[in-house]
Backbone bond lengths (Angstrom), bond angles and torsions (degrees), N, CA, C in turn:
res aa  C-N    CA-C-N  psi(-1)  N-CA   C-N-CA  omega(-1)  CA-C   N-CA-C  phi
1 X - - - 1.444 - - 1.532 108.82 -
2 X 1.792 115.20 127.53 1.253 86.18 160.16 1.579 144.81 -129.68
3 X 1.006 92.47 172.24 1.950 103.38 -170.42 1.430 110.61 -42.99
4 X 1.512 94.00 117.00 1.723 107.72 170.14 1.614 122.68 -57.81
5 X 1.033 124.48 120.73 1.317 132.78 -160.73 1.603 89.46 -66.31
6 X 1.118 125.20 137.06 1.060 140.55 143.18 1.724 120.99 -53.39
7 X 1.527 96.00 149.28 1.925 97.59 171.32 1.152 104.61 -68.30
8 X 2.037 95.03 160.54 1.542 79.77 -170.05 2.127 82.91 -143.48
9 X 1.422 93.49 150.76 1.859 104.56 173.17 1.556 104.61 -96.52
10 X 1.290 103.67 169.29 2.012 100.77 155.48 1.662 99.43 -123.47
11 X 1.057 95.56 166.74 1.075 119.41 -169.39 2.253 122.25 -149.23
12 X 0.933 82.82 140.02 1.456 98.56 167.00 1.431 150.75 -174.30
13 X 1.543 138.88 -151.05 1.059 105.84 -148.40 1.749 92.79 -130.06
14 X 2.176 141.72 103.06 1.279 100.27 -152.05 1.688 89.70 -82.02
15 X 1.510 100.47 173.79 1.879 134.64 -163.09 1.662 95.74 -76.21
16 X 1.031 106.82 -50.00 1.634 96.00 -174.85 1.447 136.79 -90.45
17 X 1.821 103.88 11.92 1.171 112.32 167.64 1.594 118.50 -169.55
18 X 1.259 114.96 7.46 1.236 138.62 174.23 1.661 128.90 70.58
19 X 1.340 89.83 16.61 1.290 106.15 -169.72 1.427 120.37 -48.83
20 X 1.192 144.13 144.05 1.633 125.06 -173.68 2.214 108.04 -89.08
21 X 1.197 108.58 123.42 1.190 98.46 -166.24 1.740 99.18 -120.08
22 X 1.247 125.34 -176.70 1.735 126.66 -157.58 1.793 84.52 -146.72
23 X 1.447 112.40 155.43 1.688 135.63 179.43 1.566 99.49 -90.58
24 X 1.333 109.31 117.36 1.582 109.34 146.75 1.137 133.99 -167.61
25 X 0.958 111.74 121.39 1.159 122.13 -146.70 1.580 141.91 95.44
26 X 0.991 122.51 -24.66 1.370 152.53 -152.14 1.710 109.49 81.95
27 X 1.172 117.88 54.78 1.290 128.69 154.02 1.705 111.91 -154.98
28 X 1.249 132.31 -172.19 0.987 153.76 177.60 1.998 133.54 -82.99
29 X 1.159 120.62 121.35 1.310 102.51 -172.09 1.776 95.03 -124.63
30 X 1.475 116.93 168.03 1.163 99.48 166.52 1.618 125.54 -114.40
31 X 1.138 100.85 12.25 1.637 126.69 -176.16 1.419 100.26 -85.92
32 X 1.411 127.77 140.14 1.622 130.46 140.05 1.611 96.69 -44.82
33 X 1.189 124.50 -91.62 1.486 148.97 -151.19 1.509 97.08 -29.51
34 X 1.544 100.94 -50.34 1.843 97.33 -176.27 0.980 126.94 -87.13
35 X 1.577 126.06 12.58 1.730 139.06 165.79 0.961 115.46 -40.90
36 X 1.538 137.49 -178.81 1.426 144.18 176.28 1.891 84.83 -120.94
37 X 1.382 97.32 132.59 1.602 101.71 165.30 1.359 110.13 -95.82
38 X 1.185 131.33 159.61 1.506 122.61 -176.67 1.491 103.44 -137.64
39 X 1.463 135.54 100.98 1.233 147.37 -177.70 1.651 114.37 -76.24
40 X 1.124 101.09 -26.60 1.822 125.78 165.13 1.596 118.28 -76.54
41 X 1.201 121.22 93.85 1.143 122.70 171.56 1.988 122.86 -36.52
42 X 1.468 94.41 -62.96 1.062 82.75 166.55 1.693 135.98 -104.86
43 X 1.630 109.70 34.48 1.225 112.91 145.88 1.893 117.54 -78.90
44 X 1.621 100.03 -39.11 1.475 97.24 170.05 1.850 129.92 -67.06
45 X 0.899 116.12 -18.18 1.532 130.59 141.07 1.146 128.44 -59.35
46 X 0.925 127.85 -32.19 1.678 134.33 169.43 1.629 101.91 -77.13
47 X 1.231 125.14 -57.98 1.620 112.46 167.57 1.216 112.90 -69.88
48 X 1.139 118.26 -30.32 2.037 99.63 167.70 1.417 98.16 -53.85
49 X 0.999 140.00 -52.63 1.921 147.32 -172.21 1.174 90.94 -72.18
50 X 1.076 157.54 -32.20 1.446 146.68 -178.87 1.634 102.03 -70.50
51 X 1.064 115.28 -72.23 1.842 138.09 162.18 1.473 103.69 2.91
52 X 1.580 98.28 -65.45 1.818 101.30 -164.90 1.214 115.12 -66.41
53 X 1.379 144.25 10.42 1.555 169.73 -172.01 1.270 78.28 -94.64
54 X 1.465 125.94 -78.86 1.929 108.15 -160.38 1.246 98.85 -82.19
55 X 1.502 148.57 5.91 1.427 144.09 160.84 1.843 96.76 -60.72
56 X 1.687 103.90 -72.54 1.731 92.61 -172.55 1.360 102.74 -52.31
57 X 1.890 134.72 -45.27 0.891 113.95 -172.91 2.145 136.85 -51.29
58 X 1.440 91.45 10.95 1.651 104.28 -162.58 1.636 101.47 49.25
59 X 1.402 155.87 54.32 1.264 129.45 153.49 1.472 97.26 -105.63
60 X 1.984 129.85 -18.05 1.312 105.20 179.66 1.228 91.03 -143.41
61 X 1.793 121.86 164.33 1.736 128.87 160.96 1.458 105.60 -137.15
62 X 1.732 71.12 166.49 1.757 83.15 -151.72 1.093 149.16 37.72
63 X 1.530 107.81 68.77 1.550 114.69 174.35 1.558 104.80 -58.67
64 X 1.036 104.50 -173.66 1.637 127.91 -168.45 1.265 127.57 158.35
65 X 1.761 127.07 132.81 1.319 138.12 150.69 1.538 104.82 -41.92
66 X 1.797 101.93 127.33 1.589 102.68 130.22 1.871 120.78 -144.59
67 X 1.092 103.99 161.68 1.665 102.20 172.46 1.149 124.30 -69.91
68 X 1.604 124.34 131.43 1.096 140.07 -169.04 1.815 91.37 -124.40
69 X 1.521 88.80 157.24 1.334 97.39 157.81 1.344 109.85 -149.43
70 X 1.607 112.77 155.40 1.507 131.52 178.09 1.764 116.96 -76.16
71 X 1.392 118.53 95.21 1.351 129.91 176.81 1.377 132.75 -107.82
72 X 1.461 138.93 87.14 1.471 124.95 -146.34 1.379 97.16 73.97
73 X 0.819 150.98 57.92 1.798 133.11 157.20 1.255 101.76 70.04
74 X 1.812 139.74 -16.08 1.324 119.49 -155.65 1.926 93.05 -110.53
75 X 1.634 91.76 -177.82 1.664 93.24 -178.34 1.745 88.86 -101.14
76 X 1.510 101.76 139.04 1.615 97.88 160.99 1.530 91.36 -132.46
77 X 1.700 126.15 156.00 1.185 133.68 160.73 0.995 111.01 -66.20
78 X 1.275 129.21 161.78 1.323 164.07 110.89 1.622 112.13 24.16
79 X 1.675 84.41 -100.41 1.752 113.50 -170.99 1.937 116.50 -85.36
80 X 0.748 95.80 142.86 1.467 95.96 172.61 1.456 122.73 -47.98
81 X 1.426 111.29 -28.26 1.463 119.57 178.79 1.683 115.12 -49.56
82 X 1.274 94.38 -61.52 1.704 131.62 172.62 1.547 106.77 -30.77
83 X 1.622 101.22 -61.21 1.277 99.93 -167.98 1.232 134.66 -65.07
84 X 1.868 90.91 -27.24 1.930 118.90 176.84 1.773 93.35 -73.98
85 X 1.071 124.53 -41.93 1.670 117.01 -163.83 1.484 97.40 -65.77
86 X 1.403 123.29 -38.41 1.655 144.39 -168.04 1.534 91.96 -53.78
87 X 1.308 113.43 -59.30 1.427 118.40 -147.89 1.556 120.94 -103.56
88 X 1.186 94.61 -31.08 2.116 113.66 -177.78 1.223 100.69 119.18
89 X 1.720 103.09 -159.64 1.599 123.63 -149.12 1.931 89.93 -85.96
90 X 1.146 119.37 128.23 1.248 145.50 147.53 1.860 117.03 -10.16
91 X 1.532 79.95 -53.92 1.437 94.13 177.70 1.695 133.55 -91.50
92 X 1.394 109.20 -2.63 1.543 115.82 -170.31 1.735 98.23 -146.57
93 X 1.426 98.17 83.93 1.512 83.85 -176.81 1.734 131.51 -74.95
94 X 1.517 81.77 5.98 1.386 104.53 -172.98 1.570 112.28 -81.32
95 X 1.640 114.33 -7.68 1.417 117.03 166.25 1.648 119.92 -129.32
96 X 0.999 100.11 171.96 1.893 111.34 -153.55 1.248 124.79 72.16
97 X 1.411 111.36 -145.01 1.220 105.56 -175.98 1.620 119.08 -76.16
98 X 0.876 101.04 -41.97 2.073 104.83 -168.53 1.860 83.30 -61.92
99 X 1.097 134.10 -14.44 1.496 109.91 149.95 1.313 133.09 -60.29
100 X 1.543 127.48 18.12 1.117 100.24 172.94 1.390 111.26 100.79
101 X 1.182 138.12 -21.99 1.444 133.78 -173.26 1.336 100.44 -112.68
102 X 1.830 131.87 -5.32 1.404 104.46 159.17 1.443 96.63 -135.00
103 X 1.372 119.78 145.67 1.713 112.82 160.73 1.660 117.13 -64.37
104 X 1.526 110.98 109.68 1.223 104.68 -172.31 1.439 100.51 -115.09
């Protein structure tokens, strides 16, 4: 049998300060919460292909798919990676986002 694809966000990285940013729309957000989820495989492929437009444009690198899932109404990722990029550094919770300056 096979495995139901999970929803999926994009994600990437912006160029002039590395900030971790989310797809929606065909622009950029810097919130998890305000991402576009994409339940359509290949609608989320089409904004990964949309994405590489602001890659040549230098404002972001390395976009990329990952799996999210719907918990309480909210989006949480997948992988642990996700969740640290979601939130900030591990070690200072007193900076990035889980400070307070984005609802993540």
């Amino acid at each position: 049998m096979a495995k139901v694809q999970d929803p999926q966000m994009l994600t990437a990285n912006r160029l002039v300060d590395g900030d971790v940013l989310y797809w929606k729309d065909g622009g950029w957000v810097l919130a998890l919460a305000e991402g576009q989820v994409f339940a359509d495989p290949a609608q989320a492929d089409a904004a990964l292909a949309a994405a590489k437009g602001f890659v040549t444009g230098n404002v972001v690198v390395s976009p990329y798919l990952f799996d999210v899932k719907l918990v309480d109404g909210r989006v949480r990722p997948v992988k642990e990676r996700e969740i640290i990029r979601a939130a900030g550094p591990t070690v200072r919770s007193d900076l990035g986002k889980q400070a307070g300056q984005f609802n993540v």
